[in-house]
C-alpha positions as CSV (number, residue, x, y, z in Angstrom):
1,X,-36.4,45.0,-37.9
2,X,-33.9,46.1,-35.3
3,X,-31.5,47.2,-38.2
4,X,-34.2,49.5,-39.5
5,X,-34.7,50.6,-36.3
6,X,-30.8,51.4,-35.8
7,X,-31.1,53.0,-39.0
8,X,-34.4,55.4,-38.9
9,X,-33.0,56.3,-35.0
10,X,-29.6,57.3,-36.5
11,X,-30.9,59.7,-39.3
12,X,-33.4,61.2,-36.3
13,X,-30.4,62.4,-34.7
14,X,-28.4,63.4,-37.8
15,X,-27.7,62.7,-41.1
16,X,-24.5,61.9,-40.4
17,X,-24.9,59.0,-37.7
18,X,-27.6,57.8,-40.0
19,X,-25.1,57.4,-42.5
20,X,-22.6,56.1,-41.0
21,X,-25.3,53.3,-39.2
22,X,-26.6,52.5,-42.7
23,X,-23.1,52.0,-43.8
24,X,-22.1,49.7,-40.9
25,X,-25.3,47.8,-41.3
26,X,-25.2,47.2,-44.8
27,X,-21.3,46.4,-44.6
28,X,-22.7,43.7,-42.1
29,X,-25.9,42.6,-43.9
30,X,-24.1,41.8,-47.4
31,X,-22.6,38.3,-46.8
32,X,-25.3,37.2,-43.9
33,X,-27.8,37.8,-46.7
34,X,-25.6,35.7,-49.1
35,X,-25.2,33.1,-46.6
36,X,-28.7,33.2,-45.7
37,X,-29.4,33.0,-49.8
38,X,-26.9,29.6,-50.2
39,X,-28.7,27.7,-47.2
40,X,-32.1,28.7,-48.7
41,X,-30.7,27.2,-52.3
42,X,-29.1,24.4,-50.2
43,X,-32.6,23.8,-48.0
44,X,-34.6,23.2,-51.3
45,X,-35.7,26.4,-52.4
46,X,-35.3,27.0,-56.3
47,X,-33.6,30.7,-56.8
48,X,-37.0,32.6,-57.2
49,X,-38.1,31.2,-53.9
50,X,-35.2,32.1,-52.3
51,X,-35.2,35.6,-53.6
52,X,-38.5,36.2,-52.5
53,X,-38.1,34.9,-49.1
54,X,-34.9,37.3,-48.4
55,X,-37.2,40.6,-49.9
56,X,-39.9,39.3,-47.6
57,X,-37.7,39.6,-44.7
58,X,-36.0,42.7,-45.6
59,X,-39.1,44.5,-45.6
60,X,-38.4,44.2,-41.7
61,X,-36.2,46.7,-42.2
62,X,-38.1,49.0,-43.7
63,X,-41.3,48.5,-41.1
64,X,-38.2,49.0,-38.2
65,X,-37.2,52.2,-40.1
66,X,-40.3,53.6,-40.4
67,X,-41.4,53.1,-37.0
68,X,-38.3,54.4,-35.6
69,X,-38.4,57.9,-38.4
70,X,-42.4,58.3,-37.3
71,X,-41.8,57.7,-33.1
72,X,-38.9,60.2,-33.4
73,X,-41.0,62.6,-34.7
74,X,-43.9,62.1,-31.9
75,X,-41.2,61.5,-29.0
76,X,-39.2,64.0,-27.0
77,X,-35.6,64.3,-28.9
78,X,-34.2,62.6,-25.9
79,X,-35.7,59.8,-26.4
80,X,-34.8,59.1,-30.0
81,X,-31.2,58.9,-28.6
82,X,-32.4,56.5,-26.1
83,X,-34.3,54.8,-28.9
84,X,-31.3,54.6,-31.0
85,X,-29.1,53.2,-28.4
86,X,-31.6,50.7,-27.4
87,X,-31.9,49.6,-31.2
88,X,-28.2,48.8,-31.2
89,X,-28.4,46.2,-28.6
């Protein structure tokens, strides 16, 4: 959720930080979510199981986003950049 935070904050303040937060996270997120993947495989979950699991708890992401894109639009500017500097923490 905090990555979809990170993200939604970034594109408040610009299109290019969110950008260039979405392309640092996702640089990031590639091989945890492999990783994650293997030890669900490894843990006894058949591939299906697995796969659903890892959308389930993308769609953190997306609820972080969304809450961060909707607040920055209720919020003073100034704190969206306090929002998105708390997010990265």
């Amino acid at each position: 959720m905090t990555h979809g935070a990170a993200i939604g904050g970034g594109f408040a303040i610009s299109p290019f930080v969110g950008l260039t937060t979405l392309v640092g996270i996702v640089i990031h997120e590639i091989p945890h979510e492999m990783g994650d993947f293997a030890i669900l495989l490894r843990s006894g979950f058949d591939r299906w199981q697995a796969t659903k699991a890892q959308l389930l708890t993308g769609l953190g992401g997306v609820l972080g986003a969304s809450l961060a894109l909707y607040y920055s639009k209720e919020i003073h500017s100034k704190y969206t950049t306090f929002f998105f500097l708390f997010s990265q923490m």
